[in-house]
N, C-alpha and C positions, 0 to 999 in steps of 0.2 A: 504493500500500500504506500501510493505517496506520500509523500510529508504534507502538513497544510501551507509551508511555505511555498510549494511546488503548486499550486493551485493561479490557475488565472487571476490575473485582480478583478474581473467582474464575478468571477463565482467566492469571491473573499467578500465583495463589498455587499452580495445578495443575502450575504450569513451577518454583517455587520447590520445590513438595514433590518434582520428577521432577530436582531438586539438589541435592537433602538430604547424599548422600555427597561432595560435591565440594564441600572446602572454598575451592579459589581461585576457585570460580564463586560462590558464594556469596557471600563477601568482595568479587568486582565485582559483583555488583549491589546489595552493599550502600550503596556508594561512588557507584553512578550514579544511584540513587535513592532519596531521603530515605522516600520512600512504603512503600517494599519492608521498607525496617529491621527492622520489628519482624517480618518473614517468615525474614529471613536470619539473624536475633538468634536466632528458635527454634530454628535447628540449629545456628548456630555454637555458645551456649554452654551447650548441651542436654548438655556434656559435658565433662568441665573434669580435668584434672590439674593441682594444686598441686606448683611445686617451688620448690628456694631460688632457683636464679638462672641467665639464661639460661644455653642451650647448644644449639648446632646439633648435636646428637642428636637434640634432644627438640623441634622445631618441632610436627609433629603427627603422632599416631600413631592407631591403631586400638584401639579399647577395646569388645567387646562388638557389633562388628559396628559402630558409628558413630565418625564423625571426632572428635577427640579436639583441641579447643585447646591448647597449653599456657599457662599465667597465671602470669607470675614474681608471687609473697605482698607484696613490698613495695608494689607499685603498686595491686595489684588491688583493695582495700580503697576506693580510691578511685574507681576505675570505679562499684563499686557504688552507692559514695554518693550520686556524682552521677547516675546513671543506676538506680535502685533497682527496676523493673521487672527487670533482665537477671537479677537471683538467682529468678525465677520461672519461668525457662528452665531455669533448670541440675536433670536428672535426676538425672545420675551423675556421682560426685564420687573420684575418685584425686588419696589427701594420701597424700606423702612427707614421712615426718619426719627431718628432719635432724638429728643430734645435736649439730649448731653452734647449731644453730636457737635465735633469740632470743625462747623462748616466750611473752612477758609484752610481745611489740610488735605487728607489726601481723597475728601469726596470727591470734590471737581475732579480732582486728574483721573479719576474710573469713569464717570460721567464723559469725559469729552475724547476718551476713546472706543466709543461705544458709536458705531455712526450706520448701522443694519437693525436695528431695532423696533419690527414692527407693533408689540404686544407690550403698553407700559402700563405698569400698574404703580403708582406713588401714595403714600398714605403716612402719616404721620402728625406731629404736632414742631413745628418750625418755630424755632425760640424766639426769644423777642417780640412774641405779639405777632405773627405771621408774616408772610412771606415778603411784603414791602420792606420791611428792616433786615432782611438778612444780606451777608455777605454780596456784592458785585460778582464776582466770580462763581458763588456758588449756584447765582441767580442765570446767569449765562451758560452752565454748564447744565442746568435741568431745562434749560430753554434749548438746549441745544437738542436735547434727545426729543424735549414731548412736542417741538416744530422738525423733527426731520423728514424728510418726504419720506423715506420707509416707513414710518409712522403709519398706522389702522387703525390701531385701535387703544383708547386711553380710560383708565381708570384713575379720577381723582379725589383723594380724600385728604386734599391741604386746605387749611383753612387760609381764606383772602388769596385764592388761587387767581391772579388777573384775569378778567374774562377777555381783553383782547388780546391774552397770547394766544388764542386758539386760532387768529386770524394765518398765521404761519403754518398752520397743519393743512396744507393743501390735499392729502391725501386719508386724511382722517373720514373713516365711514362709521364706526362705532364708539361712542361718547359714554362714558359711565360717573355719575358725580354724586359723590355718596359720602357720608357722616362728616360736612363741615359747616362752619362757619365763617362769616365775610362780614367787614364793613364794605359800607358802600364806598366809601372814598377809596378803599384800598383796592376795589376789582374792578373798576371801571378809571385806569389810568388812562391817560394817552397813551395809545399805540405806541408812539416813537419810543417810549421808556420798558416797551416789553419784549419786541418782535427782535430776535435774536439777529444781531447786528452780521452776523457772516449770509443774512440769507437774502440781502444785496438786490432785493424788488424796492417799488413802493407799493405804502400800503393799497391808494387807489388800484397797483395791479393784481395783485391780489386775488386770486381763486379762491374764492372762501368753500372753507369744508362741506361737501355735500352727504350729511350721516343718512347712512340704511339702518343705524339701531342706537338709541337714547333711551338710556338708567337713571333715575334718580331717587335719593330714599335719608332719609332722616336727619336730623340739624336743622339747620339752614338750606338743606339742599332741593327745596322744594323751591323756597323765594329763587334760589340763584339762577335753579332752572330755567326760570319766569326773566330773569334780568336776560339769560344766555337767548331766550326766543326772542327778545326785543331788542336784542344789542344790536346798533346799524354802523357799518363802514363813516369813512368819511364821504363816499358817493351817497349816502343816503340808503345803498343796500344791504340787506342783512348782513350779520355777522358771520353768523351759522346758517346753513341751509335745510330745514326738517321739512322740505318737500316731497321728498322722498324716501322719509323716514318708513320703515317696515316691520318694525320690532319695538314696540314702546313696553318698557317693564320699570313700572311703578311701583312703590312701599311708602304706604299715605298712615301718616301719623295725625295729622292735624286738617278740619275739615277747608282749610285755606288751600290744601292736595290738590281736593279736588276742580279748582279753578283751574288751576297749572296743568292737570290732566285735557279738561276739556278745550285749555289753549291751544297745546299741545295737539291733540287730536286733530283739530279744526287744523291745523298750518300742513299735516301732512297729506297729501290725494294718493297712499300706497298702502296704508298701514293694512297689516296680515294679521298681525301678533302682538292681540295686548295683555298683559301679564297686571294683574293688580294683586298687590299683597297690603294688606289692613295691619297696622300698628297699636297705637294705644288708643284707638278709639273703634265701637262697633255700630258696625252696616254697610250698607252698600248703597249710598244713597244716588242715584243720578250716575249712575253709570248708563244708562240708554239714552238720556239726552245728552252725555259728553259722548258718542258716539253719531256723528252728522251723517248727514244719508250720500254722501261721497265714502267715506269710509265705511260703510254698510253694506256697498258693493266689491269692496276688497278683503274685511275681514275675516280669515278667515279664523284663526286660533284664540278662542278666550280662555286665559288661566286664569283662576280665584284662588287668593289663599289668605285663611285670617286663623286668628287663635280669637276663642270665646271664652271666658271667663264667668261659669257661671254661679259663683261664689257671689257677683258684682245683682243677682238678683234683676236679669234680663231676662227676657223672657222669649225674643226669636232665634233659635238655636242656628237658623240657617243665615242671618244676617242682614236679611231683604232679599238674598238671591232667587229666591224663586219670583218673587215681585218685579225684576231686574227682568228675569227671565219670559214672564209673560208679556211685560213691554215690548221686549222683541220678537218675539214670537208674532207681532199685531206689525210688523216690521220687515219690508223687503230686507232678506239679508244671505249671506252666502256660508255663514258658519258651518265649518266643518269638522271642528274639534272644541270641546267645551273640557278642563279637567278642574276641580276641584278640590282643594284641599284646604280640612278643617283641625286642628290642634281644639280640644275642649279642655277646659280645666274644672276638677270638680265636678264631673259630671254624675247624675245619678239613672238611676234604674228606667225603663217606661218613656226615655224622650227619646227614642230613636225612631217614632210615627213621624217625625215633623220631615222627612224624606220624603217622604209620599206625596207630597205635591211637587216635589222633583222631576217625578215621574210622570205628574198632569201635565206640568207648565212645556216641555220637551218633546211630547209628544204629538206635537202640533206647533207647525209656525217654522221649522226650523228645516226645510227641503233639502239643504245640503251636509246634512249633518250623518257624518260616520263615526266618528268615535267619540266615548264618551268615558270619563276616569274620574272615582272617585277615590280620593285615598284621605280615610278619617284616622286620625291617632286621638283617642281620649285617655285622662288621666285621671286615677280615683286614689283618694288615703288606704293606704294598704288595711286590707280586708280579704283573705283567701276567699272566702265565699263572695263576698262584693264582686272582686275581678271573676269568677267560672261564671258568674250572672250575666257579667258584661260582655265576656267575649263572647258568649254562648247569644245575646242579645245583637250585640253587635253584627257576627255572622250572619245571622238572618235578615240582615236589613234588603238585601238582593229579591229573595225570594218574596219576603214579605211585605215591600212597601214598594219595590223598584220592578214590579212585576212586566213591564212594556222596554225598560231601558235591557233588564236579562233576557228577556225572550225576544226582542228583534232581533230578523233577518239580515237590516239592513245599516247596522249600528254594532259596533264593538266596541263593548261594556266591559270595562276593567276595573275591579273594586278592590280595595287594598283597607282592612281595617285594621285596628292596632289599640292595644291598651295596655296602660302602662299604671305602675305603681310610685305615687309621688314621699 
């Protein structure tokens, strides 16, 4: 038998890519041969989390479906340097910022060798009161990454993140802006003090980012949302483009959301996929008029997801959804996937009837409708005999209340219940 060094390089590199997920195979055959390096280099650090300094928590994790390195900042700078190819690997990039963090040392120099970086995810707390007062340098080097035209797709959770550094992300389709805080004076700079000076346009020329999927969810990041759909150029036109947004997934805390939902809705003529997840407040109220009869002809996916709390002495277990749901049903619409999910807390015996009109409101009004998912997890004060009640209750909710959603022909009905002991 021949050796595996005797092997073609295309039949070396078909057993490299069939390793892609297994990072300590990858690592040995980095180690056994010099040849394979830059095979094993593409997926080790095709994916990188930045943090300050070790910890056996954080060896490697899963980020987006791929193996995930971890890289302690002090050292890494230096890898680069000397090995200047490996920043051509790195796709997806999660920085943790620390608020010990020694912004003006060797952050920027990992940062500004980093120039292939489609997938950036930032989140942290930026000392000095956010990110107006930090460092020159360190302010040009995360401007550097989150305007590079490899740039897709951004996740931010910095507080007083400028809204017109986004003007520089010409290539930006996917927006996520999640757990911050902003003054207003501090994100609505002048452009000239944000747009990352190597990237040598004016702002009038300027391709502003056109997103196919926009996230927002807790803080402040509802209002910012709202500031980001109204931000205008100095032409007068938008900042952002959600015209063609296709993917809107919301987490509404406060009922001010729901404004910012139905803005949001109305601005895009594509939207498929709206995702609404409930926070500290319960119902569903106005979700079929923040839905306008242009997107009634495109959507096709609605996901629900909320926790009920019913210790808090409410009384609609389902939210308003089925209310939500008759509205539309009285409604031209193209839905084709509806899923559901419900976290109850404190739940007790006998309220798992309130399904049953689940099963009225869906069965009528909705012509394009194939699949449908519900996945309920409730929680009860530990009681052996409470929980055999519940699951044994719970199981039956298909047979017993969802009798037209289980037995269609023309609909695949996937139910997933779950109970747990708090």
């Amino acid at each position: 038998m021949s050796s595996f060094a005797d092997c073609p390089l295309e039949v070396i590199e078909v057993v490299i890519d069939l390793l892609w997920d297994d990072l300590k195979a990858l690592k040995a055959c980095s180690q056994t041969c010099t040849a394979l390096l830059p095979l094993c280099r593409k997926y080790i650090f095709q994916s990188l989390r930045l943090v300050t300094s070790p910890d056996r928590y954080y060896s490697t994790y899963q980020y987006g479906g791929h193996s995930s390195v971890m890289v302690i900042r002090s050292n890494f700078w230096q890898v680069l340097e000397t090995n200047p190819t490996i920043s051509e690997y790195v796709h997806t990039l999660t920085y943790c910022i620390n608020a010990r963090d020694p912004l003006n040392g060797d952050i920027p120099r990992v940062l500004e060798r980093l120039h292939h970086v489609r997938f950036f995810d930032v989140a942290g707390r930026i000392p000095k009161a956010g990110s107006k007062q930090t460092p020159q340098r360190f302010r040009d080097a995360l401007l550097h990454v989150v305007q590079s035209h490899s740039i897709t797709c951004l996740t931010i959770s910095v507080d007083d993140f400028p809204i017109t550094a986004f003007l520089g992300c010409v290539n930006l389709t996917d927006l996520s802006i999640f757990d911050l805080y902003f003054d207003s004076a501090d994100v609505e700079q002048e452009s000239s003090n944000v747009i990352f000076s190597n990237l040598d346009v004016k702002v009038s020329d300027i391709r502003v980012p056109r997103l196919q999927s926009f996230a927002f969810g807790q803080a402040m990041s509802g209002q910012y949302a709202m500031r980001l759909l109204n931000a205008k150029c100095h032409n007068g036109g938008p900042m952002l483009d959600f015209t063609n947004v296709r993917t809107l997934s919301v987490y509404l805390q406060e009922d001010l959301d729901f404004t910012v939902v139905h803005a949001l809705v109305n601005a895009t003529n594509k939207l498929e996929t709206l995702r609404y997840q409930l926070g500290d407040f319960i119902g569903y109220p106005s979700i079929s008029p923040s839905i306008n009869k242009p997107s009634l002809s495109t959507l096709k996916r609605l996901h629900l997801s909320y926790e009920f709390d019913i210790s808090e002495d409410l009384t609609d277990l389902v939210c308003g959804i089925c209310k939500e749901f008759g509205i539309l049903s009285r409604l031209p619409n193209v839905i084709e996937e509806i899923t559901i999910e419900a976290l109850y807390v404190y739940v007790s015996r006998g309220e798992s009837c309130v399904w049953g009109m689940l099963d009225t409101v869906l069965s009528n009004g909705f012509p394009m409708l194939r699949r449908v998912s519900l996945d309920i997890l409730m929680s009860i004060m530990w009681d052996e005999w409470m929980e055999a009640g519940m699951k044994e209750e719970v199981a039956e909710i298909p047979t017993r209340y969802l009798p037209w959603l289980s037995n269609s022909s023309t609909i695949l009905f996937s139910f997933s219940p779950d109970v747990m002991e708090l």
